[in-house]
C-alpha positions in Angstrom: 101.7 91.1 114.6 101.9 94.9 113.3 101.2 98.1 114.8 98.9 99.4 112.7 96.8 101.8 114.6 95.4 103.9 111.6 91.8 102.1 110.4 92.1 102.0 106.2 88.6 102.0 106.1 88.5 106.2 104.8 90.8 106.1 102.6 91.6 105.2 99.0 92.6 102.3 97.6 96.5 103.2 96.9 96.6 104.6 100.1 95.7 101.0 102.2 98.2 99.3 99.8 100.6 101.8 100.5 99.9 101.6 104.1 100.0 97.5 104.2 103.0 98.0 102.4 104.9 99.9 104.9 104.0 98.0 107.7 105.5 94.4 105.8 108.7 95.9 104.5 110.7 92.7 105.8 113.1 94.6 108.0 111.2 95.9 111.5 113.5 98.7 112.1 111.7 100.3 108.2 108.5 98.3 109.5 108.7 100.7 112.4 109.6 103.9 110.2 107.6 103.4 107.2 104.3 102.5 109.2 104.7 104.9 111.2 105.3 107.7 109.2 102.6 106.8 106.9 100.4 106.4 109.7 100.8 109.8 110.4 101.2 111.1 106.6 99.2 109.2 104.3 96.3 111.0 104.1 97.7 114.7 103.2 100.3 112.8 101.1 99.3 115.1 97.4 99.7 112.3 94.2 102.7 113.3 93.4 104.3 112.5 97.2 102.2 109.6 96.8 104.8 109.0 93.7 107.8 109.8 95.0 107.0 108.1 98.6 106.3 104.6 96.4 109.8 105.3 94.5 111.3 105.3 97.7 109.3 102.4 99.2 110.9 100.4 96.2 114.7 100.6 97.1 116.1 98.1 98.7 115.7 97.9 102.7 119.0 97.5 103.3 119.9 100.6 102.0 116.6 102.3 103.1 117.4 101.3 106.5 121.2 102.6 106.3 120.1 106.0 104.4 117.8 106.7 106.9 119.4 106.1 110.3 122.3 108.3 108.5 124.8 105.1 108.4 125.3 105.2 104.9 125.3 108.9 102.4 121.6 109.4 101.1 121.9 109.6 97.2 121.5 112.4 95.4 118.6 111.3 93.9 116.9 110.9 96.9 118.2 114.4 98.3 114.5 115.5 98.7 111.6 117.5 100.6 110.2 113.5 100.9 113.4 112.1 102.1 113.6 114.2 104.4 110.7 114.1 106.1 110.7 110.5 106.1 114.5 110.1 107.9 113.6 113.2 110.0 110.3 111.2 111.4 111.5 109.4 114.9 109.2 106.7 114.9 107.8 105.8 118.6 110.2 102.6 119.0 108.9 101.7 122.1 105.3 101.9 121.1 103.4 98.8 122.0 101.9 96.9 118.9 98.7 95.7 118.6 96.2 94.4 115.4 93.9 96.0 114.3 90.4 95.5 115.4 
């Protein structure tokens, strides 16, 4: 099941593969934050948030999951306008999930 609620049909295609990405990230907790956020985002994202949102994706969820819920220090190199936005987003947890029609 996901809860993608955003239709891919308008937009590019590294945008839907960045979306379908973020919704299968293998931990739900990120599932949840990821999705959602890109959900919201991905179609102002500019090409070069695009980048740095991808470099992001890539770490490890583990430590995504930890940086973001402010368990673990957020690396420097992640010390950014992006990464903030994204660990600032409070995804809708109790949102119901549905698929996509």
């Amino acid at each position: 099941m996901t809860g993608v609620t955003l239709t891919s049909a308008g937009l590019d295609l590294r945008r839907r593969r960045i979306l379908f990405r973020c919704w299968h990230r293998g931990i739900r907790e990120m599932d949840l934050v990821f999705g959602q956020f890109a959900e919201s985002e991905i179609a102002r994202l500019s090409e070069a948030e695009l980048d740095e949102f991808e470099t992001i994706m890539a770490e490890e969820d583990n430590d995504l999951v930890r940086w973001v819920m402010g368990t673990w220090p957020v690396p420097e190199r992640f010390q950014t306008p992006m990464f903030a936005r994204i660990a600032a987003y409070k995804p809708d947890f109790d949102k119901p999930l549905r698929t996509p029609e």
